[in-house]
C-alpha positions in Angstrom: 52.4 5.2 34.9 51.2 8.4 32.8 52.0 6.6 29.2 50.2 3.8 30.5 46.6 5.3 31.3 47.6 7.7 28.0 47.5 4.5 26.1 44.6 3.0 27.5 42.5 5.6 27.3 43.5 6.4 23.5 42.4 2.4 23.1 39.8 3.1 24.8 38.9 6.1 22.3 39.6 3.6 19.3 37.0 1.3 19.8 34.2 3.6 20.2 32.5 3.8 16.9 30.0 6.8 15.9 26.8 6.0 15.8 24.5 6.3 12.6 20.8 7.7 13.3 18.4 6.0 11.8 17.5 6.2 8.3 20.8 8.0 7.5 21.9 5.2 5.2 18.4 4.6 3.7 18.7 4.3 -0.1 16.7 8.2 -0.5 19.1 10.2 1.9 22.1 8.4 -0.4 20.4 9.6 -3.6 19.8 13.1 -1.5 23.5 13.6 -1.1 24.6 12.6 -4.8 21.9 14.3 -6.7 20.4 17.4 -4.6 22.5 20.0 -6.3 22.3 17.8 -9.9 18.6 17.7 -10.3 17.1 20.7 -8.7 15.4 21.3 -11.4 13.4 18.2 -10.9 11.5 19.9 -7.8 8.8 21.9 -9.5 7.6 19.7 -11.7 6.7 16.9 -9.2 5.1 19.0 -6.4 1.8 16.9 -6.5 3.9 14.1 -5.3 4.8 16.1 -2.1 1.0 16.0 -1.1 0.8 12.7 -2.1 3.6 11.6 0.8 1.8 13.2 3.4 -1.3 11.1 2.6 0.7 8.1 2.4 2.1 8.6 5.6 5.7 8.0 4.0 8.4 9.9 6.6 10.4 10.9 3.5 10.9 14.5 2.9 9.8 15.6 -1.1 13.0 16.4 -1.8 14.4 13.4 -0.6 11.9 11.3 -2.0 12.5 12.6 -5.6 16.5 11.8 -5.7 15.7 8.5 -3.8 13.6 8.0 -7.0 16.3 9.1 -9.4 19.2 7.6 -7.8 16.8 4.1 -7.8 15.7 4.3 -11.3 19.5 5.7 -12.4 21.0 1.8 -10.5 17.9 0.0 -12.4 18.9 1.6 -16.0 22.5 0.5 -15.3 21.0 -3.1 -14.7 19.2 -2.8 -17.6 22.7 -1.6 -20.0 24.7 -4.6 -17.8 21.6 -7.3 -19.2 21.2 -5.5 -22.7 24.8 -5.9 -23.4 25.1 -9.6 -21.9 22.1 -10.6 -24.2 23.6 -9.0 -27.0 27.1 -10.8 -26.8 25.7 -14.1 -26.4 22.8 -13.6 -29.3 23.4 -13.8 -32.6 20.9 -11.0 -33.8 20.3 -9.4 -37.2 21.1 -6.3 -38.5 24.0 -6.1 -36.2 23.3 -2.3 -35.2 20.5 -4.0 -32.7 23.6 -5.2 -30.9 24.0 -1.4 -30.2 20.1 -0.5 -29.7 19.1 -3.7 -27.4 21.5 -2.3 -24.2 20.2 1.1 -24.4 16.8 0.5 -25.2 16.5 -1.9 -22.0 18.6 0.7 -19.8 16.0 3.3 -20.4 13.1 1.4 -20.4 14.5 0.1 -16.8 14.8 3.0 -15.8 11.1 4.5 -17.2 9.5 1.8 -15.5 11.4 2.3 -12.1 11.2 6.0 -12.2 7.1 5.7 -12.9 6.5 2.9 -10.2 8.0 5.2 -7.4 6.1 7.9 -8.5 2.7 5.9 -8.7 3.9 4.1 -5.3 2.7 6.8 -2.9 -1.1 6.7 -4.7 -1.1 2.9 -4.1 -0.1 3.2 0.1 -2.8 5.8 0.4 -5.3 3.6 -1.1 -4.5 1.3 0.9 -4.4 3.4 4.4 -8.1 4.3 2.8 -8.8 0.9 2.6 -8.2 0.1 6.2 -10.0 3.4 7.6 -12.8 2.6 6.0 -13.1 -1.1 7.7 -11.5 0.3 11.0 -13.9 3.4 11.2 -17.5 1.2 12.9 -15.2 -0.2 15.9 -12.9 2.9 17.0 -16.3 5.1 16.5 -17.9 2.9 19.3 -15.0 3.2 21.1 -14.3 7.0 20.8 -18.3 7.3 21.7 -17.5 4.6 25.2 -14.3 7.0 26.0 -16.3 10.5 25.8 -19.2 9.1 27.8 -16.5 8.2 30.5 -15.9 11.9 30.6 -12.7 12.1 28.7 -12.1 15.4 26.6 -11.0 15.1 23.3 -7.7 15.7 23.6 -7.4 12.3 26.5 -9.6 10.0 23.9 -7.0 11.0 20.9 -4.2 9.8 23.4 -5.8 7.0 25.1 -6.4 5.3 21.3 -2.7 6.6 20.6 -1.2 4.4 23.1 -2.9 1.2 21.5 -0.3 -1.0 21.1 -1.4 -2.2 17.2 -1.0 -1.0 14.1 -4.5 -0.3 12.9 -4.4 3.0 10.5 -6.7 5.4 12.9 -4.0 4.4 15.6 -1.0 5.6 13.8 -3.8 8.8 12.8 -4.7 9.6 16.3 -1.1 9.5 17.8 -0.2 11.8 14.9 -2.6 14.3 16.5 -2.0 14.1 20.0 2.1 14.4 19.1 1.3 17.4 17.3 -0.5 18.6 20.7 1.9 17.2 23.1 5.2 17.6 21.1 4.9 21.0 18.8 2.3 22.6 21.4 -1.1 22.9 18.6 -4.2 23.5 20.4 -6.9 20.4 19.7 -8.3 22.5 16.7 -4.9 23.1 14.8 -3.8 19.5 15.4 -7.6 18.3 13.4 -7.0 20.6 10.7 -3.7 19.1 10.0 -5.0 15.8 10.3 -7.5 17.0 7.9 -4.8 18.0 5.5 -3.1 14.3 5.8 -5.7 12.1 6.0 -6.1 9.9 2.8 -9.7 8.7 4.1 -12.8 11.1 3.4 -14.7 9.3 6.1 -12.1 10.2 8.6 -11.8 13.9 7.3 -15.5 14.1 7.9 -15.5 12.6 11.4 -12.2 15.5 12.2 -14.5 18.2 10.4 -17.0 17.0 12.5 -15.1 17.2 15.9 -13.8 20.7 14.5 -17.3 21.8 14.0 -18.7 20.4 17.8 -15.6 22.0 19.5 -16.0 25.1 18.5 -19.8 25.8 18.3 -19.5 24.3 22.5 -21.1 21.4 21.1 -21.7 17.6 23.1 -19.2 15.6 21.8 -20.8 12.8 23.6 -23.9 13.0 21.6 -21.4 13.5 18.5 -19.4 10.0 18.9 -23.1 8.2 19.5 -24.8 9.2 16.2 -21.2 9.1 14.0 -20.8 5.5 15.6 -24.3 4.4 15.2 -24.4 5.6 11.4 -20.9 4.0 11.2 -22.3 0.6 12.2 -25.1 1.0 10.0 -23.0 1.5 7.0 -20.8 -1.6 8.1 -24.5 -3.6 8.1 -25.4 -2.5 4.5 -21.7 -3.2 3.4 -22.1 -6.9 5.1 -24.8 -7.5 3.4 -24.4 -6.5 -0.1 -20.9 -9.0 0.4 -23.1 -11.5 1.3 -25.2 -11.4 -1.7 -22.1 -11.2 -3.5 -20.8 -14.2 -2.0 -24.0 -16.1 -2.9 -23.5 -15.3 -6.7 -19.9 -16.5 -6.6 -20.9 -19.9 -4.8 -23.6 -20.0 -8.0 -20.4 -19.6 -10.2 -18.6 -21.9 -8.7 -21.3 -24.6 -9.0 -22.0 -23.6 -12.6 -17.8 -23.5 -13.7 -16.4 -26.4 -11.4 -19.2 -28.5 -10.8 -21.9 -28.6 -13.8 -18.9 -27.9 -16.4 -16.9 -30.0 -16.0 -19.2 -33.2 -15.7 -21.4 -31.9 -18.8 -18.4 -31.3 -20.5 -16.5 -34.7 -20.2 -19.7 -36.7 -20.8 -20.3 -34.8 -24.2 -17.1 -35.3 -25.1 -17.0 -39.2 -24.0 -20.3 -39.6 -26.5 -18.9 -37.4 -29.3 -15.7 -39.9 -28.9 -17.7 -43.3 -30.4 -18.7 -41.1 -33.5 -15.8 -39.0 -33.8 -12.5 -39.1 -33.0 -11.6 -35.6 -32.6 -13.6 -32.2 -31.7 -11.9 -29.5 -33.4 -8.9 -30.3 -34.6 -8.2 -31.8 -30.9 -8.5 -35.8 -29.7 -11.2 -36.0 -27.6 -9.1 -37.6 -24.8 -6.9 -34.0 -25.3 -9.8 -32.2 -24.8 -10.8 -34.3 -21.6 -7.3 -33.9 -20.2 -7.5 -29.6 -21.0 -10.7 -29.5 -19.3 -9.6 -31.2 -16.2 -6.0 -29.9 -15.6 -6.2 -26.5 -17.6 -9.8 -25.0 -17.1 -10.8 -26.2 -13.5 -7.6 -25.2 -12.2 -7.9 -21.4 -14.1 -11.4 -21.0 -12.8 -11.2 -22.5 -9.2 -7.8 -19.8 -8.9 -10.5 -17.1 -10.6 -13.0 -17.5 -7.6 -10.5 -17.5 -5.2 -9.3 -14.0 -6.2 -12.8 -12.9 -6.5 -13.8 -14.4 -2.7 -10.5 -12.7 -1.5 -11.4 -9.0 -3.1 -15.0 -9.3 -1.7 -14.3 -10.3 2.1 -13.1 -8.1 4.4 -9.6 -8.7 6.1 -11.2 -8.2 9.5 
């Protein structure tokens, strides 16, 4: 009866499998564990990008982040060879060294352009965590002001706006802070001053320099939260309004290129037609066809990239 419960527990024991914490096979901690010794040297020279993580709000350690980037940029040159060397085989080029060139010149420049777009990638996230501060800021200020009015301190109205179930930038900001209070034990003035440090938005290093200023003087946050959300909404006015008067130039430009254009265009080019055949070097009916399938098209897509940069996502 022994051997038997022996060999069901040890089956027992098989099956169980260890379990991997997350992240630990993410494509960084692999390039962590094959290059951290090789490319040491690596670290000084890219210490901007280690401030640059923190404002991006990427979890990745510096370290880890630069032989992620190697170790990326080393598979993409690899690529690059594998390609050069299938083009080259299949290719009949002249002089027959560029058989030799063409793989090596499009393994490094694979790995050049990886290498620089995971270095510029960090810049791109925090202007885009700007971005969204910046049209979050007028409602949360309102919000914050609503909360301290309640009679919440500042440490509750961090927490209550943490536990917002959304993913709104000054959300994942303000549950930064209160886990830094919570979790590692700051006081409320530390935990600003390192939200200072990691914030990508100047408005929202203002607003914590602001709150710094106000707790320590003994000043009424209340009052604080009213005035920084009524010159927030202000701001959003102004902003609203110069977008409208931008909108009303591109519907001008949209009557002018899709709607005047086109229809002085083709009849021109219908009453050039019974004197002349062609308009230079082109049929006229060419001409017609370009105008309505080429140029429309290209100018309608123009305005559309325009109206999507000038309105707000929210």
């Amino acid at each position: 009866m022994a051997t038997k419960t022996d060999s069901k527990k040890k089956s027992k024991t098989k099956k169980i499998k260890p379990k991997l914490e997350p992240g630990e096979n993410s494509i960084h901690v692999r390039g962590y564990r094959l290059l951290h010794k090789r490319i040491d040297f690596m670290y000084p020279k890219f210490r901007k990008l280690e401030q640059k993580l923190l404002v991006a709000g990427i979890p990745v350690p510096y370290e880890v982040y630069v032989c992620g980037m190697t170790y990326v940029s080393l598979i993409a040159g690899i690529v690059g060879l594998v390609i050069g060397i299938v083009i080259a085989s299949l290719i009949n080029v002249n002089p027959e060294a560029f058989k030799y060139v063409l793989p090596i010149g499009l393994a490094f420049a694979a790995f050049q352009a990886t290498f620089g777009i995971m270095y510029i990638m960090p810049g791109f996230t925090a202007s885009g965590r700007t971005k969204k501060i910046t049209e979050e800021m007028p409602y949360f200020m309102g919000y914050m002001a609503t909360l301290s009015s309640s009679g919440l301190v500042l440490e509750g109205i961090f927490k209550e706006i943490s536990k917002e179930g959304t993913k709104e930038e000054i959300v994942r900001m303000c549950q930064t802070i209160s886990r830094d209070v919570d979790m590692f034990g700051m006081d409320i003035v530390t935990a600003l001053k390192r939200g200072i440090e990691v914030s990508p938005s100047e408005l929202w290093k203002e607003l914590l320099e602001g709150l710094v200023s106000t707790v320590q003087s003994g000043g009424n946050l209340s009052v604080y939260f009213t005035a920084t959300a009524q010159v927030q909404m202000q701001e959003k006015k102004l902003i609203l309004q110069k977008m409208t008067n931008n909108l009303g130039v591109v519907a001008e430009m949209y009557t002018i290129l899709l709607v005047v254009f086109p229809l002085m265009s083709i009849i021109m080019l219908a009453i050039m037609a019974l004197m002349t055949p062609s308009f230079m070097g082109f049929d006229t009916v060419t001409m017609m066809q370009l105008i309505t399938y080429l140029l429309v098209p290209i100018f309608g897509i123009m305005l559309l990239v325009m109206m999507d940069g000038m309105v707000p996502k929210r």
